[in-house]
FITI-311942 format. One record per atom (N, C-alpha, C): residue in one letter; z, y, x. Coordinates in pm, 1 decimal. Layout:
N
- a  Z  Y  X .
...
***
This chain:
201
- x  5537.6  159.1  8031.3 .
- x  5399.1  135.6  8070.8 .
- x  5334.2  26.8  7986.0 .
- x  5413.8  -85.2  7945.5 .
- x  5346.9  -216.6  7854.3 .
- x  5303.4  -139.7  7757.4 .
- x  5410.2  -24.7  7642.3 .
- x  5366.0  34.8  7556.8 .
- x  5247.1  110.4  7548.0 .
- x  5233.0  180.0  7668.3 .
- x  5108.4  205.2  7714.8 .
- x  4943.7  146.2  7665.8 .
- x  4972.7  49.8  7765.9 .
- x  4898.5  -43.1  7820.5 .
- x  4850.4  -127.1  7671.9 .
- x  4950.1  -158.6  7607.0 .
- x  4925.7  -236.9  7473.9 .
- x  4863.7  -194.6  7368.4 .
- x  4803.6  -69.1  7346.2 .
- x  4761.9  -6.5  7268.5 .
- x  4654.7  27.5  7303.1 .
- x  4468.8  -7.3  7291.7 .
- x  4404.4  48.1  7354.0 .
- x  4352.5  185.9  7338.2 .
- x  4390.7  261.6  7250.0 .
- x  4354.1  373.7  7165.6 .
- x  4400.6  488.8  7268.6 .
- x  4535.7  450.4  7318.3 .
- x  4614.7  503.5  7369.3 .
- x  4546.7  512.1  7549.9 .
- x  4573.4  372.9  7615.2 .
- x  4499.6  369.7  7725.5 .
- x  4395.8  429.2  7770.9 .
- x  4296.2  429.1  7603.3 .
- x  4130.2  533.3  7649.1 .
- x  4192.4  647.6  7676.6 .
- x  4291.3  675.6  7605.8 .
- x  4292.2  855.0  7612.2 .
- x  4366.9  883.6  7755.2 .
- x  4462.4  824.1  7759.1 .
- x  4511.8  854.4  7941.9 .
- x  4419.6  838.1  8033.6 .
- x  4346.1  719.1  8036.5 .
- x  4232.7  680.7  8120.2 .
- x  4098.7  859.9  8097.5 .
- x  4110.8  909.9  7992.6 .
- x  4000.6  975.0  8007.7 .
- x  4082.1  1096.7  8060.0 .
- x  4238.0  1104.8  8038.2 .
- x  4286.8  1253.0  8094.2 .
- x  4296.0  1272.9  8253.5 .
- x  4303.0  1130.5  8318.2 .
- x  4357.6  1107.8  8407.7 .
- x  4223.4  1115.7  8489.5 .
- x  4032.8  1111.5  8422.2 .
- x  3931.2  1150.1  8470.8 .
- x  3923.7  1282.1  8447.2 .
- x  3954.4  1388.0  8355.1 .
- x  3931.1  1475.0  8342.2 .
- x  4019.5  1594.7  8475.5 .
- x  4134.3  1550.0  8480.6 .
- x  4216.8  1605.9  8638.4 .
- x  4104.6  1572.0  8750.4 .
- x  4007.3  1484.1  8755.4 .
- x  3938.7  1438.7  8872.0 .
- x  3804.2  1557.8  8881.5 .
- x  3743.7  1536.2  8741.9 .
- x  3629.0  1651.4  8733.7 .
- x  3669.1  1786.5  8770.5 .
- x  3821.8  1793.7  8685.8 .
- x  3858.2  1958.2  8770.4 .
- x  3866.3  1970.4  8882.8 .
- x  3921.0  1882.9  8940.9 .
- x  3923.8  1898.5  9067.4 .
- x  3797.5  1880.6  9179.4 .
- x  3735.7  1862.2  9049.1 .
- x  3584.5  1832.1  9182.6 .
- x  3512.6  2039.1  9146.0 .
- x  3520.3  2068.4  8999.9 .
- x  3520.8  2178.6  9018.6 .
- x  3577.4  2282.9  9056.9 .
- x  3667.4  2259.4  9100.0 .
- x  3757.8  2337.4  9190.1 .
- x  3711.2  2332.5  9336.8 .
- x  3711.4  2231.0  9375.0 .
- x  3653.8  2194.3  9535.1 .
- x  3506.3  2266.3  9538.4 .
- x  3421.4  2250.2  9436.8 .
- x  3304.4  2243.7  9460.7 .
- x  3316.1  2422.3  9432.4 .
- x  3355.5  2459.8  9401.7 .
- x  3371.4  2621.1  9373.0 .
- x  3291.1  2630.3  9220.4 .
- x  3296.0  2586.2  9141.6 .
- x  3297.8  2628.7  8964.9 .
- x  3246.8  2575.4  8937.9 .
- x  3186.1  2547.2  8783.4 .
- x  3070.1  2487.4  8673.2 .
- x  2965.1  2522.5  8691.7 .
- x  2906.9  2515.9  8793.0 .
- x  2725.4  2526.9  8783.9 .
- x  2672.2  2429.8  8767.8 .
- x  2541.9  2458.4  8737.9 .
- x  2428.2  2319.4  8729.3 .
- x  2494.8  2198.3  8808.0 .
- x  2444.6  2223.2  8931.1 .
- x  2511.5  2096.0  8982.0 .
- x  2664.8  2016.8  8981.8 .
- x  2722.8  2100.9  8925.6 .
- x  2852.6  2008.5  8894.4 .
- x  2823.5  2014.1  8721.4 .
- x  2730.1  2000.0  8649.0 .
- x  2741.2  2005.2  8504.3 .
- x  2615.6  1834.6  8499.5 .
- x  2560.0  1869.4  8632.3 .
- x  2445.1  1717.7  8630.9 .
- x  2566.8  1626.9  8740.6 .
- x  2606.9  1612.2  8798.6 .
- x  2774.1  1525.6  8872.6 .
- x  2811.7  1489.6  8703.4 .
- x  2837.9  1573.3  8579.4 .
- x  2936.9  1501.9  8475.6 .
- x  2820.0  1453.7  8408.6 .
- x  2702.7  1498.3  8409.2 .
- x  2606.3  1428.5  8329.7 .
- x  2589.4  1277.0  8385.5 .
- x  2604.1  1267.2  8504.1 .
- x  2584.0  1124.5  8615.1 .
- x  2680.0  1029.0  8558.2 .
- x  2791.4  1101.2  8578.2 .
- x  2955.6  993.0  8521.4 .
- x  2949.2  943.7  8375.6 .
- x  2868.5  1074.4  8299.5 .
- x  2879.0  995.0  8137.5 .
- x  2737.2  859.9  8116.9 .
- x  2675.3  903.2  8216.4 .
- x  2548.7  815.2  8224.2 .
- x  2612.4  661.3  8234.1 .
- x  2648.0  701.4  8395.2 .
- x  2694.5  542.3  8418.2 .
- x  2827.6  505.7  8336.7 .
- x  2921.9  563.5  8272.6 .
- x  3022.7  509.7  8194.7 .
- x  2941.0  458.6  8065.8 .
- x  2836.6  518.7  8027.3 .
- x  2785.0  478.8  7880.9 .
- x  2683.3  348.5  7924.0 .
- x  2649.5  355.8  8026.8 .
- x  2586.5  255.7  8124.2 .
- x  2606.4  107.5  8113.9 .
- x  2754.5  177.1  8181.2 .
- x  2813.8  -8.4  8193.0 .
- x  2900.6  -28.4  8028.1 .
- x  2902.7  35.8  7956.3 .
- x  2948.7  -9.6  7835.8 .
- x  2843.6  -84.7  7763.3 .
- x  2732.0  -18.9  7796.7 .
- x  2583.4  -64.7  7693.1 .
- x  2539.2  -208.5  7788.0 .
- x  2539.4  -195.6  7879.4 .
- x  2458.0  -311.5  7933.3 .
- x  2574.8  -453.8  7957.0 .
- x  2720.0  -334.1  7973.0 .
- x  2842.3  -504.9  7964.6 .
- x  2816.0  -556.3  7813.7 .
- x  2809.9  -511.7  7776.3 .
- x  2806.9  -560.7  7606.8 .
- x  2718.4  -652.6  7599.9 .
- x  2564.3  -612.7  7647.3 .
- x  2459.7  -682.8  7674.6 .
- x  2502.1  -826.3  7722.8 .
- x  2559.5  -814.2  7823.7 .
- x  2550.6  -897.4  7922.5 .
- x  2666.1  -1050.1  7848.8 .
- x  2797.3  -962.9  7811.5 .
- x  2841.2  -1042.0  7659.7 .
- x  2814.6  -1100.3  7616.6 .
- x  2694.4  -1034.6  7493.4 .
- x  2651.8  -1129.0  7416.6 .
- x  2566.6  -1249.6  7474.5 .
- x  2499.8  -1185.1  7614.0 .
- x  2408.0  -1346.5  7634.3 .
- x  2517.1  -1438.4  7782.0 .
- x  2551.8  -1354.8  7832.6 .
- x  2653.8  -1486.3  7904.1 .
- x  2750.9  -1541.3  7848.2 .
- x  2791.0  -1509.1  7723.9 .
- x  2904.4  -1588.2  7684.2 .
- x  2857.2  -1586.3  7512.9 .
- x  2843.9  -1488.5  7433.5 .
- x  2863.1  -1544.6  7299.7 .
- x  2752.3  -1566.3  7241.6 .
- x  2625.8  -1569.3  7305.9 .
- x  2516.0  -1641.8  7220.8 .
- x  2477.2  -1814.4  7306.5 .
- x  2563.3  -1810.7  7467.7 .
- x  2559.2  -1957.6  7460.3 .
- x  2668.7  -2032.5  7411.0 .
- x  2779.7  -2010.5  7382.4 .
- x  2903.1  -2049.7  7350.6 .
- x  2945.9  -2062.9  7233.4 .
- x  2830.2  -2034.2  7119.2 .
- x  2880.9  -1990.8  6922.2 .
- x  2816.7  -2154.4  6936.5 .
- x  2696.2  -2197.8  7007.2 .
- x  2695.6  -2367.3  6908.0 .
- x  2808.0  -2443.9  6939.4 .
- x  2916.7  -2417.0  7068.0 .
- x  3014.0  -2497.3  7076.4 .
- x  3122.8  -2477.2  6971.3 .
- x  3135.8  -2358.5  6927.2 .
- x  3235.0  -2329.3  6821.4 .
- x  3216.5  -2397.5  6670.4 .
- x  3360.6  -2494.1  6658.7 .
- x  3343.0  -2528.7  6522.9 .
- x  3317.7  -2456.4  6429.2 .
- x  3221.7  -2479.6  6336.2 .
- x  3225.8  -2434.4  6192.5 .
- x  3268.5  -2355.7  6110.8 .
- x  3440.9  -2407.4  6124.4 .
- x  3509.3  -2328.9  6039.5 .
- x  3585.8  -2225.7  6155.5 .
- x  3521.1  -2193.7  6251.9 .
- x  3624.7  -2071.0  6356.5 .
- x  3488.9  -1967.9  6372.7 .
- x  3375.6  -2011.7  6327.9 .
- x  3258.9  -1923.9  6312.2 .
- x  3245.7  -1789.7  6260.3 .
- x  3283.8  -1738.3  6161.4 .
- x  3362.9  -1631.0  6085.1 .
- x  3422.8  -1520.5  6183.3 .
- x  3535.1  -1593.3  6240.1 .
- x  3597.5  -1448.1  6340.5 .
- x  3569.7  -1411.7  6432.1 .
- x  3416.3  -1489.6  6456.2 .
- x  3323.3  -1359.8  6567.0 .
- x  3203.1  -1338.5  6493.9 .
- x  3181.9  -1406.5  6381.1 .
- x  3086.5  -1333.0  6328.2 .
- x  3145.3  -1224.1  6201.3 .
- x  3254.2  -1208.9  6155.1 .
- x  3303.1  -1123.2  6084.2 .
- x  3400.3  -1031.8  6130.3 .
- x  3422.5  -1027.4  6256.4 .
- x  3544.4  -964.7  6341.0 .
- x  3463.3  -908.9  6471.6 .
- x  3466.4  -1011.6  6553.2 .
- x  3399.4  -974.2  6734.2 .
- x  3264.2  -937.7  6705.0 .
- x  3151.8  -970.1  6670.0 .
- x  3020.0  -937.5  6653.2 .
- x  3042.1  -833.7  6635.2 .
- x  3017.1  -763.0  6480.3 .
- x  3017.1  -594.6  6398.3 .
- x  3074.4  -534.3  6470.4 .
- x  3183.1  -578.0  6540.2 .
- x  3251.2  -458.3  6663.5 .
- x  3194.3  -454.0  6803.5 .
- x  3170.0  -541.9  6848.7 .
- x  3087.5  -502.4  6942.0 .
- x  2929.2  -458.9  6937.7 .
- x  2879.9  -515.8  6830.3 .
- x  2761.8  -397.7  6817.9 .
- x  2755.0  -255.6  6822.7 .
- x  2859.0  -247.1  6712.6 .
- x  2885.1  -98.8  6725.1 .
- x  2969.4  17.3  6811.2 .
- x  2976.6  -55.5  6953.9 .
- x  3017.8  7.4  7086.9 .
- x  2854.3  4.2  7159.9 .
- x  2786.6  -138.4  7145.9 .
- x  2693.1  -168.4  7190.6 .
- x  2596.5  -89.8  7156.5 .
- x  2519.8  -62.5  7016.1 .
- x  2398.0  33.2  6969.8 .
- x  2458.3  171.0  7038.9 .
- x  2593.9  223.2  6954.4 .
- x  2599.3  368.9  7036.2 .
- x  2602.3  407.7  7186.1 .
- x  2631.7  313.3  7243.2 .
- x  2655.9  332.2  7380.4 .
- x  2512.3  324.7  7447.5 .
- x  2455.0  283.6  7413.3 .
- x  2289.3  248.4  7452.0 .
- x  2216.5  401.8  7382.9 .
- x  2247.7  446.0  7290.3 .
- x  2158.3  572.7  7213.5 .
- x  2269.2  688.2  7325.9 .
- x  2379.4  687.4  7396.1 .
- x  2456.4  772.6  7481.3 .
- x  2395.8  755.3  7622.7 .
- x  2391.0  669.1  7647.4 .
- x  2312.2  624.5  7784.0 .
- x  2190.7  682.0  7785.8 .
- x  2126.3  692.1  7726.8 .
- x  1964.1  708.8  7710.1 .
- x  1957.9  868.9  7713.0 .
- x  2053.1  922.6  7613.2 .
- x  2004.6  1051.5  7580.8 .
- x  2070.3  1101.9  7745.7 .
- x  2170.7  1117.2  7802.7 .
- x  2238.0  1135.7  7904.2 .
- x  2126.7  1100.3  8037.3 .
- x  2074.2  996.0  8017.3 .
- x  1939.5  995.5  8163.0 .
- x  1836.0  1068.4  8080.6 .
- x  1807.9  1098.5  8001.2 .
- x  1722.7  1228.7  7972.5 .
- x  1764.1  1335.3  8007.1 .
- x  1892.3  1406.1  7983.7 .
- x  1942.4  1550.6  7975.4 .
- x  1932.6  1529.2  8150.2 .
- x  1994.1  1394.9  8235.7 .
- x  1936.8  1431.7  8358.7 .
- x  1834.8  1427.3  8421.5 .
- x  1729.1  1362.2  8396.5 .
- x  1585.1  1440.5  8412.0 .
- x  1533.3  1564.4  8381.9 .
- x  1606.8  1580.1  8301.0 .
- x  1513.9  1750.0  8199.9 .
- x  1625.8  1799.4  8333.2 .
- x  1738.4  1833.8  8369.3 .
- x  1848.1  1893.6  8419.3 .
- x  1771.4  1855.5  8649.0 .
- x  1711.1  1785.7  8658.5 .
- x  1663.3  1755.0  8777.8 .
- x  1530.6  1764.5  8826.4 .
- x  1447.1  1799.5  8665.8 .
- x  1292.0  1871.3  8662.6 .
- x  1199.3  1740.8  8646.9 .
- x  1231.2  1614.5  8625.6 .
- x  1134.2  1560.8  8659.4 .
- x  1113.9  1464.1  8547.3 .
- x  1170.1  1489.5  8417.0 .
- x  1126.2  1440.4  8293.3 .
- x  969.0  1380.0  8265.2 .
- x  922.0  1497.0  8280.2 .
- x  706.3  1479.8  8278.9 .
- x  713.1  1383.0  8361.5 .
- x  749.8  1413.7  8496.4 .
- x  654.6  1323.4  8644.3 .
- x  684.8  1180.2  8574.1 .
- x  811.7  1168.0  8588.5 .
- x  882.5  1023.1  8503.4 .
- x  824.3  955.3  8426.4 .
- x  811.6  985.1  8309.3 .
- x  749.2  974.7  8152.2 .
- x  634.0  912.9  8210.9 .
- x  534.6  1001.8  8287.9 .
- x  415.5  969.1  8299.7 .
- x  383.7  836.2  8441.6 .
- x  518.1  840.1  8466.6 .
- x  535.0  742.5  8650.5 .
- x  430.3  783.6  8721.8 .
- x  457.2  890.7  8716.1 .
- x  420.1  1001.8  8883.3 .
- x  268.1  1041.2  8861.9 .
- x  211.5  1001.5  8774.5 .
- x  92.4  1033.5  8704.7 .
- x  36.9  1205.7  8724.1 .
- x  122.0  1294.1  8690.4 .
- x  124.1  1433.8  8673.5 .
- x  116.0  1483.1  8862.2 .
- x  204.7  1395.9  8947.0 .
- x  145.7  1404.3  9095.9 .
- x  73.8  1323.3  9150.7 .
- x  -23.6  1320.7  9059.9 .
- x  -136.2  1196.6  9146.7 .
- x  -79.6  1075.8  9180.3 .
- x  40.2  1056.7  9164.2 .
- x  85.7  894.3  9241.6 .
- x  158.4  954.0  9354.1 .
- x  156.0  1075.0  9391.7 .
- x  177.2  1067.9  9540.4 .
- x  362.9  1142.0  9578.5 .
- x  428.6  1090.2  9440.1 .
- x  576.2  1117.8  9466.4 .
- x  662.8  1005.5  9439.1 .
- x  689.7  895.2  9504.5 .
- x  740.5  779.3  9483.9 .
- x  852.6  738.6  9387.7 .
- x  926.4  848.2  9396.7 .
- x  1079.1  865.2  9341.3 .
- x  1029.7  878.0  9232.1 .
- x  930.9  940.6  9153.9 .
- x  893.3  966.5  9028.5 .
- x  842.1  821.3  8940.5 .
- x  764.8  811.3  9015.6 .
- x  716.8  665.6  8995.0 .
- x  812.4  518.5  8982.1 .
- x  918.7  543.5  9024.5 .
- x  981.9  431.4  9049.2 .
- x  1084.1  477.8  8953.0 .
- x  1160.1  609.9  8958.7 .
- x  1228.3  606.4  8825.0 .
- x  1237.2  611.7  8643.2 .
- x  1058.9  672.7  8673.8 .
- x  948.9  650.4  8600.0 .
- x  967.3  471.5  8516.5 .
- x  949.2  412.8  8651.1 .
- x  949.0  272.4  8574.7 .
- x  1067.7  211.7  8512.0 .
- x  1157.4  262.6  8570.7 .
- x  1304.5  254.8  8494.6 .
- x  1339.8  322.9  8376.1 .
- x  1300.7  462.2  8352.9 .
- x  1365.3  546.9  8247.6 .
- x  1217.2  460.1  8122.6 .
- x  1133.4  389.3  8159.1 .
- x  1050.2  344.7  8037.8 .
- x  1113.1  195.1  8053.9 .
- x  1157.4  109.3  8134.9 .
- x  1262.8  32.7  8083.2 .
- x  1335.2  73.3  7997.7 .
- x  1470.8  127.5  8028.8 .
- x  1571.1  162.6  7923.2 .
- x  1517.2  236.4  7822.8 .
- x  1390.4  276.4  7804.0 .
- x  1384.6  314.8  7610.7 .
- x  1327.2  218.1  7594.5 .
- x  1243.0  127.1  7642.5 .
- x  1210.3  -7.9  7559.2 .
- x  1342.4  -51.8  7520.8 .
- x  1427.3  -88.5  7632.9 .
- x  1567.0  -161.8  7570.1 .
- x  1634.0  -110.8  7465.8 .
- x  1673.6  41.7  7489.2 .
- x  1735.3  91.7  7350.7 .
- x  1665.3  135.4  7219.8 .
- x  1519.2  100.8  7220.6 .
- x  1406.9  49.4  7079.4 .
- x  1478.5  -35.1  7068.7 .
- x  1456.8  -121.5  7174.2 .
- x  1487.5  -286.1  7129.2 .
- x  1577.1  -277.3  7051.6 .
- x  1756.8  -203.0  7097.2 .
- x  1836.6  -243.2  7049.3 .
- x  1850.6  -201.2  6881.3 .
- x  1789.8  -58.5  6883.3 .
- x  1800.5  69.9  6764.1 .
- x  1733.5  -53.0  6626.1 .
- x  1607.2  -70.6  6680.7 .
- x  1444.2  -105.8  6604.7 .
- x  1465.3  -239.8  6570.2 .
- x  1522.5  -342.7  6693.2 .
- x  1503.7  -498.9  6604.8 .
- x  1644.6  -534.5  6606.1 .
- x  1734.0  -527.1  6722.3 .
- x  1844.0  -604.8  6742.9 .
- x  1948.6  -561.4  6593.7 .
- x  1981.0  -476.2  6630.4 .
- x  2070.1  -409.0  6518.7 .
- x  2015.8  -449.9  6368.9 .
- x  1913.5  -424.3  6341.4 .
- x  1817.7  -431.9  6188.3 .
- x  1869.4  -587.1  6158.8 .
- x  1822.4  -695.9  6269.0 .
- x  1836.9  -827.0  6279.7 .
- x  1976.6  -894.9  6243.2 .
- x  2070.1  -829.2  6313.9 .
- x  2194.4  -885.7  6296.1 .
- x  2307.6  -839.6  6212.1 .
- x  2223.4  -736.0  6119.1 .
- x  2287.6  -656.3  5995.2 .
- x  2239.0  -807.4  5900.9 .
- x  2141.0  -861.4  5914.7 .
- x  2101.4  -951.8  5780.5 .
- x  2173.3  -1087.5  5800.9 .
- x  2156.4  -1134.3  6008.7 .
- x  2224.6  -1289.8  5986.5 .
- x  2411.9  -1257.7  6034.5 .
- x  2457.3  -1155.5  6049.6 .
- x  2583.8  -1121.9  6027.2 .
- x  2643.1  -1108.4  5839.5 .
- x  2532.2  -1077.9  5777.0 .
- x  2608.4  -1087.9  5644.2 .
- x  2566.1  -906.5  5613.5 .
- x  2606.6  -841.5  5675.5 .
- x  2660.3  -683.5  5659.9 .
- x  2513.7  -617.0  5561.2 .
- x  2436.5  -712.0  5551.2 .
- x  2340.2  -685.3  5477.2 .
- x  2244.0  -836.4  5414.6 .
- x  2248.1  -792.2  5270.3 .
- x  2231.2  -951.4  5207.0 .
- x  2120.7  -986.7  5299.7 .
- x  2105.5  -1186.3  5268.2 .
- x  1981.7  -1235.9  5271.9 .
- x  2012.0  -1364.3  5259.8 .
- x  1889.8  -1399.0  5184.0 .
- x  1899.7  -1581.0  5222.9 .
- x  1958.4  -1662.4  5360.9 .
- x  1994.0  -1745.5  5345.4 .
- x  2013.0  -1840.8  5452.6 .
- x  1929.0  -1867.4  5548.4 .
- x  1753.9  -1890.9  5506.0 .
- x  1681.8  -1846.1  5591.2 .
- x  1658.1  -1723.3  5686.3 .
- x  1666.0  -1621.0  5569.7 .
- x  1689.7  -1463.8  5634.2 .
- x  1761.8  -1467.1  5748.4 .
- x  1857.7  -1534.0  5724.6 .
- x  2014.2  -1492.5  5836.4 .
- x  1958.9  -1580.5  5912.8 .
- x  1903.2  -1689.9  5969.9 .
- x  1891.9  -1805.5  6080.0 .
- x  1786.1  -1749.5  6154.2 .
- x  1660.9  -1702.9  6068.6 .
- x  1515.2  -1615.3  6109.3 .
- x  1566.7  -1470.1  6179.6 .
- x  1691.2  -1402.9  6108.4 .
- x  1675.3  -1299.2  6164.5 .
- x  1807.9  -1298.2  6291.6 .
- x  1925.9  -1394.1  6295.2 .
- x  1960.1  -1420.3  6423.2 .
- x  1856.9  -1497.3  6508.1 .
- x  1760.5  -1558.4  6538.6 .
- x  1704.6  -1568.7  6605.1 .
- x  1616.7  -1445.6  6691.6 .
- x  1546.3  -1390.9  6569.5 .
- x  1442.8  -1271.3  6626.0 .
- x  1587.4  -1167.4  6683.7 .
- x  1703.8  -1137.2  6699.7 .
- x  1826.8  -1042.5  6721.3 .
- x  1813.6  -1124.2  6846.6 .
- x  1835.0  -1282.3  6874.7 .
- x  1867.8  -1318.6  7030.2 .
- x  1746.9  -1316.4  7096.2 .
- x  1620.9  -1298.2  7023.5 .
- x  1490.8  -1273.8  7135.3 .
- x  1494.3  -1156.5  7229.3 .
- x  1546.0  -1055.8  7118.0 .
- x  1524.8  -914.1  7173.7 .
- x  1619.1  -883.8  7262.1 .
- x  1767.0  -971.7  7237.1 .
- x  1888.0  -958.0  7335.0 .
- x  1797.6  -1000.1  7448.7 .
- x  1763.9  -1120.7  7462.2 .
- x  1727.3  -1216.3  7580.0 .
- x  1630.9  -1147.5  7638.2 .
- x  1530.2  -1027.5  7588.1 .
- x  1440.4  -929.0  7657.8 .
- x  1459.9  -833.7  7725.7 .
- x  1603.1  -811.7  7640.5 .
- x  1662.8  -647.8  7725.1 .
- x  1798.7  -699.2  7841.1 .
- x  1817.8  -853.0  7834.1 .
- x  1851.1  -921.2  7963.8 .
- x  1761.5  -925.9  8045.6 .
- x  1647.6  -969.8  8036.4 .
- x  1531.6  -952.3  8140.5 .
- x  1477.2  -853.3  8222.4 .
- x  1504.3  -756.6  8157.9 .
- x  1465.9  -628.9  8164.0 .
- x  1564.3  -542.2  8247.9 .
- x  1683.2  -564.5  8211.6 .
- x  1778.0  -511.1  8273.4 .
- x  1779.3  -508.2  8417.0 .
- x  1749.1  -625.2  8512.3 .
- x  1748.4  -621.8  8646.1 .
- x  1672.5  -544.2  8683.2 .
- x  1572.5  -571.7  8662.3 .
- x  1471.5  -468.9  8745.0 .
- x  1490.0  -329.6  8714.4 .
- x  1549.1  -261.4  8575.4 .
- x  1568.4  -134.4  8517.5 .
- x  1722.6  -114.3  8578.5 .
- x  1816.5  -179.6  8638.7 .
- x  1953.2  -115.0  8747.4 .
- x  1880.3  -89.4  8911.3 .
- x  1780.9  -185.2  8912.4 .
- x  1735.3  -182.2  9039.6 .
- x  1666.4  -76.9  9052.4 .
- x  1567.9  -25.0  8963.8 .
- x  1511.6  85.3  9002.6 .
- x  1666.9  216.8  8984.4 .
- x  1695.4  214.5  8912.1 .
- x  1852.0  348.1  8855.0 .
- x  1910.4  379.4  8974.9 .
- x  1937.4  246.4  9023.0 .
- x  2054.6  200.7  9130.1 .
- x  1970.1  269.3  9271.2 .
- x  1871.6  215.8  9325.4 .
- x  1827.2  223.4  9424.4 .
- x  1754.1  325.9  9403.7 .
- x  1693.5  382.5  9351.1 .
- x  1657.4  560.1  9337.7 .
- x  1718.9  654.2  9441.6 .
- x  1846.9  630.5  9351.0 .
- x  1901.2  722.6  9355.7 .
- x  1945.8  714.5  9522.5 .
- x  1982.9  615.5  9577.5 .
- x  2014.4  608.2  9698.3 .
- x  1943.3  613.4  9808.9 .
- x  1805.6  557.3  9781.2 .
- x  1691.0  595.3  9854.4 .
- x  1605.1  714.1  9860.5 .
- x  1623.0  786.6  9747.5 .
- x  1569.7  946.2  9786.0 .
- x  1674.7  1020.4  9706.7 .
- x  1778.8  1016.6  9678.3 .
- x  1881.1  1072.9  9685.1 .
- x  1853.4  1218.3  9490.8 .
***
């Protein structure tokens, strides 16, 4: 089991076989692959791509954008040349997976338009639309944010793309604005996701 366990390459893949026995078995129970058990796996990849995109988030501003001025100097490097570039790049894709996945379940639950427009298309007068409405235009501001500035930003003060010294200080700064926006943002955009769904089901 340590051998297991010690390898994470390895762990994803048991961890995902050991979900995939669960989905069968929910299609089995549920009597086959229809729509509604194809929007049930659309739900699970949502929130798994979910909490990958927004833990990451949450990462970089509870711990490694207050915690890099305590780090000496010379230990600066192996999170900005090691931990950073790798967690971005769980972070951007997981956010462009999240996003497209609460789309395919709107388009898959009919209510893409009402949404888009926050209930606009029913006069105002369907709440659930409106309120998840205000959430599904949260999370594409956030994953602009992340696609459009964050990423662009921390390709130049990570190195992974030249620039002056200024470049890199100017453009990690404008990278932790946009982090620190799509932290802001985030509460109220789980609160509407979260409570949606439980309040009109």
């Amino acid at each position: 089991m340590a051998g297991l366990l010690s390898n994470f390459r390895n762990t994803m893949i048991v961890s995902f076989l050991l979900a995939m026995v669960i989905v069968v078995g929910y299609a089995m129970h549920h009597g086959g692959a229809d729509r509604l058990f194809f929007e049930a796996v659309f739900r699970w990849l949502h929130v798994f791509f979910g909490i990958l995109w927004i833990g990451l988030l949450y990462y970089f501003n509870f711990v490694q954008i207050r915690k890099m001025p305590e780090i000496p100097a010379e230990l600066r490097p192996a999170v900005s040349k090691f931990i950073a570039p790798e967690a971005l790049f769980w972070f951007r894709w997981a956010a462009l997976a999240t996003w497209v996945m609460g789309v395919i379940l709107a388009i898959d639950r009919g209510y893409l338009l009402q949404a888009f427009t926050l209930g606009a298309l029913d006069g105002f007068q369907v709440p659930q639309h409106s309120f998840i409405g205000l959430g599904m235009w949260l999370a594409t501001i956030m994953f602009m944010n992340v696609w459009m500035f964050i990423w662009p930003a921390q390709k130049i003060a990570l190195g992974i793309v030249d620039g002056t010294a200024e470049e890199k200080a100017a453009a990690g700064r404008k990278a932790m604005l946009f982090s620190r926006t799509n932290t802001l943002l985030s509460l109220p955009m789980l609160a509407t996701m979260a409570m949606n769904q439980t309040i009109f089901g």
